[in-house]
N, C-alpha and C positions, 0 to 999 in steps of 0.2 A: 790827432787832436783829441782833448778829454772830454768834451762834450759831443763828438759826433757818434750820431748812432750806428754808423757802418763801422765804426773803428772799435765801438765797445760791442760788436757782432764778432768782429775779428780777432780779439782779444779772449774772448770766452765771459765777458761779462754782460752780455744778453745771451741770450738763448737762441738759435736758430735751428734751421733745419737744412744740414749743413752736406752739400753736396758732391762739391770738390773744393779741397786746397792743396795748395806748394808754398812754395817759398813769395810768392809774385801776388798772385790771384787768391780770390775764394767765393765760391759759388753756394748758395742759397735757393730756398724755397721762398717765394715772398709770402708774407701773411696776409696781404688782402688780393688773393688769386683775381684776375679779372679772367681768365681760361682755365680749363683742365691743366696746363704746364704753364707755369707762371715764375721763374725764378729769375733772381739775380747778377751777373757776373759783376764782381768788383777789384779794383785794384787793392793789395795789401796797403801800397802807400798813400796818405791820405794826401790825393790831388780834388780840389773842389766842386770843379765842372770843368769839361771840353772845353770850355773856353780857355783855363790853366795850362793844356798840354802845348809841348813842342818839340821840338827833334830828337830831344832826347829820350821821349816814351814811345816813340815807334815801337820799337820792338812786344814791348808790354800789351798796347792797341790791339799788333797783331797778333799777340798769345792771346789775350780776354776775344778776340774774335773766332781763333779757330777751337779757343775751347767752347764757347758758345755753340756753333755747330757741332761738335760732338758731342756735348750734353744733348742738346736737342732732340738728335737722332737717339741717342740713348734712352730719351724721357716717351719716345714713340713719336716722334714729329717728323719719321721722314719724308711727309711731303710738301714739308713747309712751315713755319713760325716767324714771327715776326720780332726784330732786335728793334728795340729804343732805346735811345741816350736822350731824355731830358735836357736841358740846358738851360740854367737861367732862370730869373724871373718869367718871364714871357714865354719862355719853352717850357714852362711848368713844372719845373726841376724843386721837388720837395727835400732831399735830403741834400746838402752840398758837401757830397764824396761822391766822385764820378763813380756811377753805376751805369749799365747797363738790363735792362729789360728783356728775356726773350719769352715770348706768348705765342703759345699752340695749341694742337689738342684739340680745335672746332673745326670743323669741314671745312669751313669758310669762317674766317675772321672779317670784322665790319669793319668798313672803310672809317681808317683814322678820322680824315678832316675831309667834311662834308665839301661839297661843290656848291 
């Protein structure tokens, strides 16, 4: 899509700090860290939100999920970080190009959603 900002990450016409790519995927630093390890995984294709996927992006899901843990552990997170998928309006989904979230790097990350 020409206007989306993940897609002009992926193209080389924004700038990132650019982690892993292949053919599929491409991983990132985010620019407003909320951890010490705060990066991106995103699909190449532009899919809008989880709410867009279906049987046909299995495979994809499960490559952006097992590179996710091996960046992780790469980034020094092996004893844990935390994946988000946004979704939606209501799920708080600010870009719409399915990203992925993983956040580590603090002893102890604070509880998402309050009781």
């Amino acid at each position: 899509m020409e206007d989306c900002v993940f897609c002009k990450i992926i193209d080389g016409r924004i700038p990132s700090k650019k982690l892993y790519e292949d053919e599929d995927i491409f991983a990132f630093h985010d620019i407003h860290p909320v951890a010490p390890v705060h990066f991106m995984v995103i699909p190449k294709v532009h899919i809008p939100s989880l709410a867009e996927v279906d049987s046909s992006h299995q495979m994809l899901l499960g490559k952006m999920l097992a590179l996710a843990s091996k960046l992780a552990i790469g980034q020094g997170c092996g004893d844990g970080w935390r994946t988000i998928i946004n979704t939606g309006r209501v799920g708080r989904q600010e870009v719409y190009h399915l990203h992925m979230h993983v956040i580590g790097g603090n002893e102890v990350l604070p509880r998402m959603i309050k009781r």
